[in-house]
Every structure is written in C-alpha cells, then in structure tokens.
C-alpha positions as CSV (number, residue, x, y, z in Angstrom):
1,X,-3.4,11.3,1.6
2,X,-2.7,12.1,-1.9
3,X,-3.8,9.2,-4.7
4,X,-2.3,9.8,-8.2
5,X,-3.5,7.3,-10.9
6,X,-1.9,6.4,-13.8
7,X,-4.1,4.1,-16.5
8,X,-3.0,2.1,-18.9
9,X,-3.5,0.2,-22.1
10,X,-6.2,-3.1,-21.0
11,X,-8.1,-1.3,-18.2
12,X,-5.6,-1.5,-15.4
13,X,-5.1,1.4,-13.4
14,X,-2.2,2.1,-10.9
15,X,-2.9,4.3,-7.7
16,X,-0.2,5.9,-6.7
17,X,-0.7,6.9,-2.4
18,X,1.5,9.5,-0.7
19,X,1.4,10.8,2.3
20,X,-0.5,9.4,5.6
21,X,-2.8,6.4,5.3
22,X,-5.3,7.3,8.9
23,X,-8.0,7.7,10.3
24,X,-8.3,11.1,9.1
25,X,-7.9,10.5,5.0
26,X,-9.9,6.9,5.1
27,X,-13.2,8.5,4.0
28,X,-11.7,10.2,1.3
29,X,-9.5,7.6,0.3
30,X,-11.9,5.1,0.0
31,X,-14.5,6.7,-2.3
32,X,-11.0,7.0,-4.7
33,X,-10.1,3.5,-4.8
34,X,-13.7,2.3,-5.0
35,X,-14.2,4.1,-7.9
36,X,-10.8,3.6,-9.7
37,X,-11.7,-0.3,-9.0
38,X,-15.1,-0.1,-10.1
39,X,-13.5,1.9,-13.3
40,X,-10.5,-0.3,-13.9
41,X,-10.1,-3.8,-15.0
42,X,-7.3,-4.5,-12.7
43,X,-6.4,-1.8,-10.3
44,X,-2.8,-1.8,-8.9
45,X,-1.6,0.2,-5.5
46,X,1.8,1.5,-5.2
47,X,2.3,1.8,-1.4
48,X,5.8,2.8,-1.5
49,X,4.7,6.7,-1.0
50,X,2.8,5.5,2.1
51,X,4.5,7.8,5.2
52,X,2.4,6.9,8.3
53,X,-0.5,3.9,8.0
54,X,-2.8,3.0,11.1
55,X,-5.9,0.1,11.0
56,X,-8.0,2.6,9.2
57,X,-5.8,2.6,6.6
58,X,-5.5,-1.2,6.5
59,X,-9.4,-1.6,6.7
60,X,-9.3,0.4,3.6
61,X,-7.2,-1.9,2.3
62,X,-8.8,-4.5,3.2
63,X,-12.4,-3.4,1.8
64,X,-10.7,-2.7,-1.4
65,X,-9.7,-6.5,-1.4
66,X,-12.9,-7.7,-0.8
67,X,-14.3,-5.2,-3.4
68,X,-12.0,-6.5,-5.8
69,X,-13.0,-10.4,-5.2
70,X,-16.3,-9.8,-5.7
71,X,-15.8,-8.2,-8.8
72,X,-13.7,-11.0,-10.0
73,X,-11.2,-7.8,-11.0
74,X,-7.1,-8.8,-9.7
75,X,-5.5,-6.4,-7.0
76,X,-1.9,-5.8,-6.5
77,X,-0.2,-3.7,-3.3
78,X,3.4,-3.1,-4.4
79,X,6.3,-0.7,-3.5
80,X,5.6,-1.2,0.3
81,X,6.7,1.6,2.2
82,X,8.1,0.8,5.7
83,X,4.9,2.3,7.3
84,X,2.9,0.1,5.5
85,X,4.9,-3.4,5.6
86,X,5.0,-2.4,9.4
87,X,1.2,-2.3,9.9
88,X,0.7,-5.5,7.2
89,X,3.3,-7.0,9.2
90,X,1.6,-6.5,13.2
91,X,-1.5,-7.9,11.8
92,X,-0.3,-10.9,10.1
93,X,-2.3,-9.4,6.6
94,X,0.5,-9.8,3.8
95,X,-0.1,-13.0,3.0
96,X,-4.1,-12.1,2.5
97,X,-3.4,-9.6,-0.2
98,X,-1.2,-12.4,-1.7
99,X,1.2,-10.1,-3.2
100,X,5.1,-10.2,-2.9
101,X,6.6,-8.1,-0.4
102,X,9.3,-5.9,-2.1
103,X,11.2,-3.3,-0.4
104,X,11.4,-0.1,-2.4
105,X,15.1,1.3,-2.7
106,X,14.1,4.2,-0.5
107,X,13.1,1.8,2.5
108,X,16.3,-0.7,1.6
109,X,18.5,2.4,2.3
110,X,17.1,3.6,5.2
111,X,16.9,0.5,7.1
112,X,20.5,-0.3,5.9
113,X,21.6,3.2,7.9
114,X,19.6,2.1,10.8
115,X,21.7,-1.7,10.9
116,X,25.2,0.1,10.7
117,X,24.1,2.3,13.4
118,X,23.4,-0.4,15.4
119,X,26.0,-2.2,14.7
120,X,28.8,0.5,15.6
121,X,26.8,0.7,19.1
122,X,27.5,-2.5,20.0
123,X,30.9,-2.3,19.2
C-alpha cells in the first residue's frame, strides 16, 4: 500500500491509497494515517486507488474512525474502489463512516462491462 497526501489550505489533508489494503501493509498503513490525522485538522481518504481490501484493512479503517471521534477532527472515505465498497458492503460498515457511497468512473465502467456480459449470456 502506497498513501500519497495532498494538504490543503485549513489543515485538511487528503490521503490518497493505492494498491492492496491487507494484512500485510496494515502496520505500515496505520502509523501513516495516525499521524496525518493527528497532523491534520480534517483528514480525508480517497479509496478509489484501493485494489484488494481484507478486515485488516477495514480495522484500520475503523481505528482511524474512532481516532478521528475522539479528536473531535471530521473524516471522510470517498472514491470507493470496488474492493473497498465490497468489504464495507459484507460487513454492513458504510453507514458507520457516514459518508456517501460514490462510485468512481473507473468502477462505474467496469461493472457496466460486467452487466452487458451478462446480459448477452442470457440471451
């Protein structure tokens, strides 16, 4: 996992994540966003970069939440990848991070191909 950050004017800081959101990058991932949270006055995470996410990844998530209401600081997730809407989705968590669920235009497209596929099977 790769986390980019971009910080703008007011404190607020957006963390960009690419590549695999495991088991295997949680460690590192999670001393980054700490710190960009404990940093930042709002701290925003663009998901939509996000290739493969398991419950590590989601318990990261879900620390940083709860890092983020104690510090009375706002959190955002947005650009959901597929990965990560799937994993959000099997554990019933979107609504807990209380952010709206937009698909990016990468993840629109692909599952588009997928329906017409589908859809020429069963014909």
């Amino acid at each position: 996992m790769t986390i980019n950050f971009e910080i703008a004017p007011g404190g607020r800081c957006k963390a960009v994540v690419q590549g695999n959101m495991t088991i295997y990058e949680a460690a590192a991932g999670k001393t980054a966003l700490l710190g960009a949270l404990a940093d930042a006055a709002e701290l925003e995470i663009d998901m939509s970069w996000v290739v493969e996410m398991d419950t590590a990844g989601l318990q990261l998530l879900i620390l940083v939440k709860r890092e983020s209401l104690k510090a009375g600081k706002p959190l955002r997730l947005t650009g959901h990848s597929e990965a990560s809407l799937d994993v959000l989705d099997r554990y019933n968590l979107a609504g807990y991070f209380g952010d709206p669920v937009v698909i990016s235009p990468r993840t629109q497209k692909k599952t588009a191909g997928a329906r017409s596929r589908a859809a020429r099977r069963r014909t």
